[in-house]
Biopython code that builds the backbone (N, CA, C, O; Angstrom):
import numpy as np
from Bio.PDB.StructureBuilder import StructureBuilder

atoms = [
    (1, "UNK", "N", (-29.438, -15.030, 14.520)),
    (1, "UNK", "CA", (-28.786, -14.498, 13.328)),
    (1, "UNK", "C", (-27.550, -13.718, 13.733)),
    (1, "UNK", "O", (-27.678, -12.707, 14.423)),
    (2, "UNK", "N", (-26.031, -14.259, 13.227)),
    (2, "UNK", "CA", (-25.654, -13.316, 13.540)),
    (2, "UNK", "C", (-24.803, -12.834, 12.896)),
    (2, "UNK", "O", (-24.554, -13.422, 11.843)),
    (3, "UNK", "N", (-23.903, -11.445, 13.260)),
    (3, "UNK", "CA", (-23.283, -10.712, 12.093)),
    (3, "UNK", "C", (-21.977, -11.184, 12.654)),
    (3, "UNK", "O", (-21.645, -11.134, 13.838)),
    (4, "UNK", "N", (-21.043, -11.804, 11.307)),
    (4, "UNK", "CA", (-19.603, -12.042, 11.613)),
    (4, "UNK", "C", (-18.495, -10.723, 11.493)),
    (4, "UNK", "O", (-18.294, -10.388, 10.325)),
    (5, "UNK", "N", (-17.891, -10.078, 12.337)),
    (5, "UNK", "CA", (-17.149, -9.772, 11.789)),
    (5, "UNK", "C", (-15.605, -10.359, 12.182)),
    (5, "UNK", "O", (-15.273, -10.823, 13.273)),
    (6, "UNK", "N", (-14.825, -10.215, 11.066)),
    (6, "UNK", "CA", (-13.795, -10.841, 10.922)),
    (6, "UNK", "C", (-12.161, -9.698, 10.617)),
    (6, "UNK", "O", (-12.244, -8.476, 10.737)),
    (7, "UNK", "N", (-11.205, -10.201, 10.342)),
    (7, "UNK", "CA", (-10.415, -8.944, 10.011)),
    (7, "UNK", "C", (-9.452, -10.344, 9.017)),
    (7, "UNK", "O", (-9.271, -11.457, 9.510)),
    (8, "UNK", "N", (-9.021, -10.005, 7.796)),
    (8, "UNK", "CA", (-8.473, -10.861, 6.739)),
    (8, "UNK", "C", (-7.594, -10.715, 6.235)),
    (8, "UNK", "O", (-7.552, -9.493, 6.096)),
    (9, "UNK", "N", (-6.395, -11.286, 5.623)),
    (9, "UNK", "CA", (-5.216, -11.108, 5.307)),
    (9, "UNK", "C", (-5.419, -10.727, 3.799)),
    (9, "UNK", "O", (-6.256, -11.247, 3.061)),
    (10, "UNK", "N", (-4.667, -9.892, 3.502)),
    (10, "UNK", "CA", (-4.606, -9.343, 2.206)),
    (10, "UNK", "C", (-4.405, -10.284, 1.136)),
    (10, "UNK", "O", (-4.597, -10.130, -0.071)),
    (11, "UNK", "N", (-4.050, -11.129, 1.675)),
    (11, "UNK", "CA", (-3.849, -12.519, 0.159)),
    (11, "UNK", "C", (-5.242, -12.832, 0.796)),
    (11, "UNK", "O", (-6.052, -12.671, -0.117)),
    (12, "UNK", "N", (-5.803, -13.148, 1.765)),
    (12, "UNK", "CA", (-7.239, -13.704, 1.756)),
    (12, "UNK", "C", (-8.162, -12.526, 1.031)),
    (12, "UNK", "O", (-8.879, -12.770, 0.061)),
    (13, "UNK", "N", (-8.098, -11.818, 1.360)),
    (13, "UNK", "CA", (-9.510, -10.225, 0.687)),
    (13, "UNK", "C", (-9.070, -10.371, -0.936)),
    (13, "UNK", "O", (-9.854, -10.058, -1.831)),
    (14, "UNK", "N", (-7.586, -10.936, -1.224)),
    (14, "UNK", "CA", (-7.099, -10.658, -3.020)),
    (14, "UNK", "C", (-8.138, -12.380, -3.571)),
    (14, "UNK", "O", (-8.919, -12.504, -4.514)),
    (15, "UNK", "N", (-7.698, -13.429, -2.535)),
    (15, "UNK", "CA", (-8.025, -14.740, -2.819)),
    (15, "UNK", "C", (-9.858, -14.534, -3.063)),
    (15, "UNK", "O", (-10.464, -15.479, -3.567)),
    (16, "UNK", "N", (-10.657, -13.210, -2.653)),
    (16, "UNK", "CA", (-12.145, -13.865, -2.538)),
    (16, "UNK", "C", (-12.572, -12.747, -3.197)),
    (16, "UNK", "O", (-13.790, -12.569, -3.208)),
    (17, "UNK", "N", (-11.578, -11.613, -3.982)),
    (17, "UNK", "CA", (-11.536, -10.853, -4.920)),
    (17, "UNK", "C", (-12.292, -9.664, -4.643)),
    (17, "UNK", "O", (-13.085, -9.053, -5.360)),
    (18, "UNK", "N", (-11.852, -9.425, -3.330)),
    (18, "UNK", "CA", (-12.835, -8.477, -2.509)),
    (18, "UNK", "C", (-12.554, -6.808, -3.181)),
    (18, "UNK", "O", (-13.476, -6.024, -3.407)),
    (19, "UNK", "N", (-11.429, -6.576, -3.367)),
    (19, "UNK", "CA", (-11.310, -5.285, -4.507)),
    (19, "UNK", "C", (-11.488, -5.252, -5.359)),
    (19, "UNK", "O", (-10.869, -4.414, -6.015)),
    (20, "UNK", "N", (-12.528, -6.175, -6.088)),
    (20, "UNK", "CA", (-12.770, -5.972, -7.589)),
    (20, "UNK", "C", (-14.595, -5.668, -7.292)),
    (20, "UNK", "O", (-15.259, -5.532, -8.319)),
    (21, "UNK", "N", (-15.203, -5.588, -6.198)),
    (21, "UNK", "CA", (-16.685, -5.425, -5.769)),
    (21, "UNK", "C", (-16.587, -4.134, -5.760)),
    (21, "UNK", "O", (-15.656, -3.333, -5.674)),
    (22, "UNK", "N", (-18.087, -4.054, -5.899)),
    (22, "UNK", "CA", (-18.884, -2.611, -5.909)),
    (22, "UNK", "C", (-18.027, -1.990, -4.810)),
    (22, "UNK", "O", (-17.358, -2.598, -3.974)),
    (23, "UNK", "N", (-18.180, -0.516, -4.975)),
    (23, "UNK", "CA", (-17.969, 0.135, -3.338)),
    (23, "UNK", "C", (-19.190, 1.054, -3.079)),
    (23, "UNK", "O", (-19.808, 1.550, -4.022)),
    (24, "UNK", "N", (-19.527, 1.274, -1.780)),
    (24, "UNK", "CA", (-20.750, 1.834, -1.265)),
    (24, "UNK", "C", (-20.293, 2.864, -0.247)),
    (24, "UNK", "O", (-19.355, 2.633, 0.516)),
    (25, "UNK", "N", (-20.984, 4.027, -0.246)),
    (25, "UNK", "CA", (-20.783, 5.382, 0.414)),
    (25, "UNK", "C", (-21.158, 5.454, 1.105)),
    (25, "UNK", "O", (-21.514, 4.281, 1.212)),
    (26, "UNK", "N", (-21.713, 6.159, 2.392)),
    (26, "UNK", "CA", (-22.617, 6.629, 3.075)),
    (26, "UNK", "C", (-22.037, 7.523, 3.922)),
    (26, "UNK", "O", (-20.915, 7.260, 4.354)),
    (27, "UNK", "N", (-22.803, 8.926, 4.369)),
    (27, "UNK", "CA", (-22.344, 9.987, 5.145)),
    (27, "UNK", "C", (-23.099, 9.081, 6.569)),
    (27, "UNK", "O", (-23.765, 8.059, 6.737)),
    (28, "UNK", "N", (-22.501, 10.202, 7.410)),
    (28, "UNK", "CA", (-22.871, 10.068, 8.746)),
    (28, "UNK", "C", (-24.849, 10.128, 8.569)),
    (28, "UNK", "O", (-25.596, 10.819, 7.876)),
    (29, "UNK", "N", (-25.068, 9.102, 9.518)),
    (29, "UNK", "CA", (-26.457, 8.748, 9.325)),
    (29, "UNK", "C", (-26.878, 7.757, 10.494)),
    (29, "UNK", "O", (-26.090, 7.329, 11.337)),
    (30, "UNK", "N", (-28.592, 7.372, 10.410)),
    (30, "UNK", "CA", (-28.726, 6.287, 11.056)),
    (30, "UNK", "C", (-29.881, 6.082, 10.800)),
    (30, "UNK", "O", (-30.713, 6.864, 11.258)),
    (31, "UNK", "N", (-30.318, 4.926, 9.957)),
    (31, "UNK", "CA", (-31.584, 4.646, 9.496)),
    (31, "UNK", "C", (-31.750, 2.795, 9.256)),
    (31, "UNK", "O", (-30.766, 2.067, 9.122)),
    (32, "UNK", "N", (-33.031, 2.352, 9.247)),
    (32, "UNK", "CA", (-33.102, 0.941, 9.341)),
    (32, "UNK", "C", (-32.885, 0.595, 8.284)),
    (32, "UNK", "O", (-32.799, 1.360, 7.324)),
    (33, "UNK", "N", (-32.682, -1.253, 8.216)),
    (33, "UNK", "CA", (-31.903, -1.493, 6.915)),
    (33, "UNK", "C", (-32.398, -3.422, 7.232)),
    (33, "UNK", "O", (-32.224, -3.979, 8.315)),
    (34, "UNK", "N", (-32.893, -3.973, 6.214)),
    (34, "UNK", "CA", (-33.039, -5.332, 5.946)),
    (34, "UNK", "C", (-32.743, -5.925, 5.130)),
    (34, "UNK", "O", (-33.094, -5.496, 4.030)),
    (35, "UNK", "N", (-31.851, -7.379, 5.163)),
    (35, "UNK", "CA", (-30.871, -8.035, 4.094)),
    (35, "UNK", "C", (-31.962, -8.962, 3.925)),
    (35, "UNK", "O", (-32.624, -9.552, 4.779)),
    (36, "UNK", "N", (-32.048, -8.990, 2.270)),
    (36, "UNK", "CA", (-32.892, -9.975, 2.026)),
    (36, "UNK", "C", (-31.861, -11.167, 1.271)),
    (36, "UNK", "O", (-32.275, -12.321, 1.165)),
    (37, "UNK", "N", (-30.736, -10.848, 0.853)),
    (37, "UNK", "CA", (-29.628, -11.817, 0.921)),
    (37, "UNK", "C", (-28.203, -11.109, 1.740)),
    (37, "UNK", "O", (-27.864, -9.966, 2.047)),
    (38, "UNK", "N", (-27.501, -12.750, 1.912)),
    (38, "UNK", "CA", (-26.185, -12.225, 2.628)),
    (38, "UNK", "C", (-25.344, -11.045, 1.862)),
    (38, "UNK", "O", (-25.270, -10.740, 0.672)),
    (39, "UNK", "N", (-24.835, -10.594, 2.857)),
    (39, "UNK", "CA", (-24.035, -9.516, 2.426)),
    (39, "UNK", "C", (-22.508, -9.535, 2.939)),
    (39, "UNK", "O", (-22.024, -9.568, 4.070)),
    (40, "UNK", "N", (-22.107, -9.511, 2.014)),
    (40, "UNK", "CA", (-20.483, -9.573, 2.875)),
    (40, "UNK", "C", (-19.746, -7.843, 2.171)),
    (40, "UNK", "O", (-19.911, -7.124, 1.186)),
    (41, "UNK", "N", (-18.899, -7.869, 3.440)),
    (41, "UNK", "CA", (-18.636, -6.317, 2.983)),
    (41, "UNK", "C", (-16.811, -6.058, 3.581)),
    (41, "UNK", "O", (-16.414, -6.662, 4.578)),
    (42, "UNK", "N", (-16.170, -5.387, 3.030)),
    (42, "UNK", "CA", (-14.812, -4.878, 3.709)),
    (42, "UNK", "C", (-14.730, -3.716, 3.939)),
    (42, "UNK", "O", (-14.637, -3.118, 2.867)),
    (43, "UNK", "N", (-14.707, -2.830, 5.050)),
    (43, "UNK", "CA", (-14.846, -1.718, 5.548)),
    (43, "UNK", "C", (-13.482, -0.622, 5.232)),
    (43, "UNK", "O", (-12.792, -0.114, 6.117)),
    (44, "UNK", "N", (-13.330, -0.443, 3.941)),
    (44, "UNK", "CA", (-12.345, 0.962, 3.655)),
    (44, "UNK", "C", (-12.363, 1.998, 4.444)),
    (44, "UNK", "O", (-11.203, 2.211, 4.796)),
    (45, "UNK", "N", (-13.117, 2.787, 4.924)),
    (45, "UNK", "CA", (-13.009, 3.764, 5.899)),
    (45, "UNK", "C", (-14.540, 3.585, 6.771)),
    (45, "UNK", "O", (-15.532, 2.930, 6.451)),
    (46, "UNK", "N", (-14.322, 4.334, 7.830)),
    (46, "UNK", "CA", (-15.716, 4.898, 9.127)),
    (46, "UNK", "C", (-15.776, 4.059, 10.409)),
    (46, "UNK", "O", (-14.784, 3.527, 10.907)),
    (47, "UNK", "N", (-16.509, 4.016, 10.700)),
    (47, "UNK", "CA", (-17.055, 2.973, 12.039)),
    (47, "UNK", "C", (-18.593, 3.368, 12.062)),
    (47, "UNK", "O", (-19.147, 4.418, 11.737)),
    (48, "UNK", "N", (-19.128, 2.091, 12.587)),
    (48, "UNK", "CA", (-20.501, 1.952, 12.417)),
    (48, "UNK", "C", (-20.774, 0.815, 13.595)),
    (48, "UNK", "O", (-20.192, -0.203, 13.973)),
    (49, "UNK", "N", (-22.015, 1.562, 13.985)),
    (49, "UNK", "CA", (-22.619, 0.396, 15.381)),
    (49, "UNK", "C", (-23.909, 0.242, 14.720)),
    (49, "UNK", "O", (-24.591, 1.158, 14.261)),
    (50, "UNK", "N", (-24.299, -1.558, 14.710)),
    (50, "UNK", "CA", (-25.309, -1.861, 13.618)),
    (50, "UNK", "C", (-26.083, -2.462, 15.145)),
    (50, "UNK", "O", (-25.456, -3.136, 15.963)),
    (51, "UNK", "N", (-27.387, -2.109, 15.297)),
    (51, "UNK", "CA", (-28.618, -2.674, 16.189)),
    (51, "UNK", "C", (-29.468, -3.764, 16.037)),
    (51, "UNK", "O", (-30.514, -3.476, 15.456)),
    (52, "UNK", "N", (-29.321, -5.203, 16.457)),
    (52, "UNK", "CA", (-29.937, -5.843, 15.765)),
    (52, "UNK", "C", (-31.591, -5.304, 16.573)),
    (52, "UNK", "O", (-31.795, -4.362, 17.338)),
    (53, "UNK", "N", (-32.937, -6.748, 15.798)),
    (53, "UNK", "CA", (-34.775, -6.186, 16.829)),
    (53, "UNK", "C", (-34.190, -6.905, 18.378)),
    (53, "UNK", "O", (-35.006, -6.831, 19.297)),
    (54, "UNK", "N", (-33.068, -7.469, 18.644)),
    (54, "UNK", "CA", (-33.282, -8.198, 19.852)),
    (54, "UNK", "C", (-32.377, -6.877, 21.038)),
    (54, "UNK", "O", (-32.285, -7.064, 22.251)),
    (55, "UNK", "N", (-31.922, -5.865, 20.456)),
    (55, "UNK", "CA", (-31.109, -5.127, 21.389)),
    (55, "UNK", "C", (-29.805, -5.680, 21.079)),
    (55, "UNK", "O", (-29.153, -5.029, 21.896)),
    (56, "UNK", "N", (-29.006, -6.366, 20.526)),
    (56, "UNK", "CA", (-27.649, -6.497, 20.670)),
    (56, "UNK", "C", (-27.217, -5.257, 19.185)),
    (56, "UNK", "O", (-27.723, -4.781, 18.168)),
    (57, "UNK", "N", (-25.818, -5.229, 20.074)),
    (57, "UNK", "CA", (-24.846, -4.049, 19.339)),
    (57, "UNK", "C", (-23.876, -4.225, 18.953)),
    (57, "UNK", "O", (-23.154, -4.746, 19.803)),
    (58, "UNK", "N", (-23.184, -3.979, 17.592)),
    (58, "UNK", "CA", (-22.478, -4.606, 17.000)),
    (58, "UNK", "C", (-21.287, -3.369, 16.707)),
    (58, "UNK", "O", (-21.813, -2.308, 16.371)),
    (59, "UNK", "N", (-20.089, -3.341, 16.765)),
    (59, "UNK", "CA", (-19.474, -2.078, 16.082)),
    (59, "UNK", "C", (-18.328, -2.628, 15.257)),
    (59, "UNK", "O", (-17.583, -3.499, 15.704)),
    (60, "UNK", "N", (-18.207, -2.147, 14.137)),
    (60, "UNK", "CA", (-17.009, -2.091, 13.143)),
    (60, "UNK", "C", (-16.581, -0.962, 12.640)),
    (60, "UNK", "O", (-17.030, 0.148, 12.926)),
    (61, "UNK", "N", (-15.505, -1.252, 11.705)),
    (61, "UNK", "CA", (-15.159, -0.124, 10.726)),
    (61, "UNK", "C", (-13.724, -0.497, 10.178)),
    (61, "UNK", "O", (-13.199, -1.594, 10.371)),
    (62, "UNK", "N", (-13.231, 0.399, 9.570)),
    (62, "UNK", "CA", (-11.504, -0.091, 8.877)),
    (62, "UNK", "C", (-11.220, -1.280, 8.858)),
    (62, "UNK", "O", (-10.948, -1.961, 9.847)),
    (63, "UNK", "N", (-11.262, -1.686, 7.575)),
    (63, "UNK", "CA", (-10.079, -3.110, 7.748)),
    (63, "UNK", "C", (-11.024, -3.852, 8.396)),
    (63, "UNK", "O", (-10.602, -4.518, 9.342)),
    (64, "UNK", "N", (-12.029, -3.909, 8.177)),
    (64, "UNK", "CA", (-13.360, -5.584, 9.096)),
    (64, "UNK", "C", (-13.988, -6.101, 8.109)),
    (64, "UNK", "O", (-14.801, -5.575, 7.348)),
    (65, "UNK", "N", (-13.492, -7.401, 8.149)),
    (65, "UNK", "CA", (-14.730, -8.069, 6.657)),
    (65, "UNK", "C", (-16.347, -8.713, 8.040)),
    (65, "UNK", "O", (-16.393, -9.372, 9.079)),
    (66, "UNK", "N", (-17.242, -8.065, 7.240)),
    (66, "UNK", "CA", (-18.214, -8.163, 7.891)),
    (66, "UNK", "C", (-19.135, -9.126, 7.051)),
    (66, "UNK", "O", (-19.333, -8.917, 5.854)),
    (67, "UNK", "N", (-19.672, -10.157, 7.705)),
    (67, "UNK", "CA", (-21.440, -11.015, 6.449)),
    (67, "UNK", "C", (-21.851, -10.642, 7.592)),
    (67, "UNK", "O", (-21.488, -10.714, 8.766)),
    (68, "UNK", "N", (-23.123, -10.014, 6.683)),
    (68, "UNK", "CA", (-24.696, -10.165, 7.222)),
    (68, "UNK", "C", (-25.266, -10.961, 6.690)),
    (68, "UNK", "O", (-25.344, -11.115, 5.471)),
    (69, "UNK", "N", (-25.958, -11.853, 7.873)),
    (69, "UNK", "CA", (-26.612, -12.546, 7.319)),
    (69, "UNK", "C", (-28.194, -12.483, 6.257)),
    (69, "UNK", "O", (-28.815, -11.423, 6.181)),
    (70, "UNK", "N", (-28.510, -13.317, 5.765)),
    (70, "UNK", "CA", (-29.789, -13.220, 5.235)),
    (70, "UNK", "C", (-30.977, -13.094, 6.024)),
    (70, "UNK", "O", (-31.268, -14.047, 6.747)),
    (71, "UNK", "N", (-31.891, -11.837, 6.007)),
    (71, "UNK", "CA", (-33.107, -12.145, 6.607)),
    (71, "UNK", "C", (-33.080, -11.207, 8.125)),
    (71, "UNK", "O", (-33.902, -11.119, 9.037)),
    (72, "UNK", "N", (-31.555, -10.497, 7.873)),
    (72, "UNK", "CA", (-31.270, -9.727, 9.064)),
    (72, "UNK", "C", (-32.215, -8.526, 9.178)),
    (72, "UNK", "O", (-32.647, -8.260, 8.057)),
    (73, "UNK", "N", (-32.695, -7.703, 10.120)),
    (73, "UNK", "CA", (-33.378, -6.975, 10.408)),
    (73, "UNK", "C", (-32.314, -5.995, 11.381)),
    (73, "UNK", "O", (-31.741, -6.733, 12.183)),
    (74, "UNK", "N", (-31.975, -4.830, 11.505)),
    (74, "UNK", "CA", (-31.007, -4.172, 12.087)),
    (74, "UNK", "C", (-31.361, -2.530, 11.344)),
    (74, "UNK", "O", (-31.804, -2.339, 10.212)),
    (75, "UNK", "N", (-30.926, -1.248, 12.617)),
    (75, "UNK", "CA", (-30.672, -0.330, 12.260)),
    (75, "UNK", "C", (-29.148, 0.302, 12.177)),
    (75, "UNK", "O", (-28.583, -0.050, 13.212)),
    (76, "UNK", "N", (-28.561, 0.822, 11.643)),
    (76, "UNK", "CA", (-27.347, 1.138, 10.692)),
    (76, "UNK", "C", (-27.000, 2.636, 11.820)),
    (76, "UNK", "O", (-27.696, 3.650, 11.832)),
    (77, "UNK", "N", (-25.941, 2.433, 12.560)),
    (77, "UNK", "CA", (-25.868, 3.538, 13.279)),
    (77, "UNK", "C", (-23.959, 4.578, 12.564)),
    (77, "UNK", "O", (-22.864, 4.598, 13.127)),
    (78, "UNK", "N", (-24.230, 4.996, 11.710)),
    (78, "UNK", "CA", (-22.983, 5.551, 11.256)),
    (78, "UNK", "C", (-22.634, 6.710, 11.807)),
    (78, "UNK", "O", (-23.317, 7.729, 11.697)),
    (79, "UNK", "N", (-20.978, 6.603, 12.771)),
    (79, "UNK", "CA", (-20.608, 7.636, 13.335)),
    (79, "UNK", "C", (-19.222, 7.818, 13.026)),
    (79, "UNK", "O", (-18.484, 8.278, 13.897)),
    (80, "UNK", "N", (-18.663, 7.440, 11.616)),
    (80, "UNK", "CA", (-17.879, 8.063, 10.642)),
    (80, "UNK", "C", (-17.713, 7.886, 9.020)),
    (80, "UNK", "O", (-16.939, 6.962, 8.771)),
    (81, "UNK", "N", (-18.207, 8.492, 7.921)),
    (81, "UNK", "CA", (-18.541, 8.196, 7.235)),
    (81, "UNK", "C", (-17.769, 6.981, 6.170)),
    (81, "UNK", "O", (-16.696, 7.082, 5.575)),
    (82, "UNK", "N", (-18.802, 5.764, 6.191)),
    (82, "UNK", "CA", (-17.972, 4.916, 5.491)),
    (82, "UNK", "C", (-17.758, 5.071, 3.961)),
    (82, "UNK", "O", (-18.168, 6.032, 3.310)),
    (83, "UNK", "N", (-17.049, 3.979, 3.447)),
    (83, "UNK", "CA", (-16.779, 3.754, 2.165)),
    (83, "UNK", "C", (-16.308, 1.795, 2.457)),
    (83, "UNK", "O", (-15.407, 1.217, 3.064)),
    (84, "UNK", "N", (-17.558, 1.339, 1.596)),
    (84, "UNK", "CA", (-16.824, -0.143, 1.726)),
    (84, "UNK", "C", (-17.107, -1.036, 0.358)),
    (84, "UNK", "O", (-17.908, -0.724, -0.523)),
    (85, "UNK", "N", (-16.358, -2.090, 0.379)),
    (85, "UNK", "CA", (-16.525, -3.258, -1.144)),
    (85, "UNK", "C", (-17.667, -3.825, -0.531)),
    (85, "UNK", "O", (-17.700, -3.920, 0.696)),
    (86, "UNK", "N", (-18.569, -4.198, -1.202)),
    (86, "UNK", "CA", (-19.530, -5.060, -0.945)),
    (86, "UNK", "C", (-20.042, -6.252, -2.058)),
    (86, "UNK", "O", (-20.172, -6.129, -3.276)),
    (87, "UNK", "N", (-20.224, -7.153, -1.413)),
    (87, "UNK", "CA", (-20.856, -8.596, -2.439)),
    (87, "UNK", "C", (-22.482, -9.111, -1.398)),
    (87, "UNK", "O", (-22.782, -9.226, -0.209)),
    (88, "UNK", "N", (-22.992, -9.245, -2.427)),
    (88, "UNK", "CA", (-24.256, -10.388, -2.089)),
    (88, "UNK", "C", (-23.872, -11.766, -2.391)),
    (88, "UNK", "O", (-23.159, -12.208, -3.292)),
    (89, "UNK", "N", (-24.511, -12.357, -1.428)),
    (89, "UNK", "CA", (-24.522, -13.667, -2.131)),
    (89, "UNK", "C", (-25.795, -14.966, -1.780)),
    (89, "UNK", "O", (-25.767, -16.038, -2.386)),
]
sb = StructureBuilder()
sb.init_structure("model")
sb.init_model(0)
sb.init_chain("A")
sb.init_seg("    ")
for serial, (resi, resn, name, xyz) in enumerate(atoms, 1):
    if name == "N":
        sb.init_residue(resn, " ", resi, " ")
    sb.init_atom(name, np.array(xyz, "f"), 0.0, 1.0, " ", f" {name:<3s}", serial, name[0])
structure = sb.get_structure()
């Protein structure tokens, strides 16, 4: 399973209407977290190192379009507080 992250051109994030999605908060934290559908997300502010059960480490933040996949299992390591658009799908 794995987590894409990507970085997207502003006509691409306008083309898949990524500023018109929810936005989601979170302070500095670190707690487990399971997608029971994909999640795609664009990272407005923070950085975050996500853990998948196998040991691999993932880090993003600003400006990263991230999918998680479905069925992911991972703990959420936030070490600046984000703000991001998010879609399921």
């Amino acid at each position: 399973m794995e987590i894409k992250v990507e970085r997207l051109s502003k006509n691409e994030l306008e083309k898949r209407k990524v500023f018109s999605w929810p936005i989601w908060e979170k302070e500095v934290s670190r707690f487990d977290w399971y997608y029971d559908e994909t999640e795609e997300c664009y990272f407005l502010e923070g950085k975050v190192t996500v853990e998948t059960k196998d040991g691999k480490k993932i880090s993003f933040g600003k400006g990263d379009f991230v999918t998680f996949p479905q069925g992911l299992a991972c703990v959420w390591d936030i070490k600046e507080p984000v703000r991001k658009h998010y879609n399921f799908r």
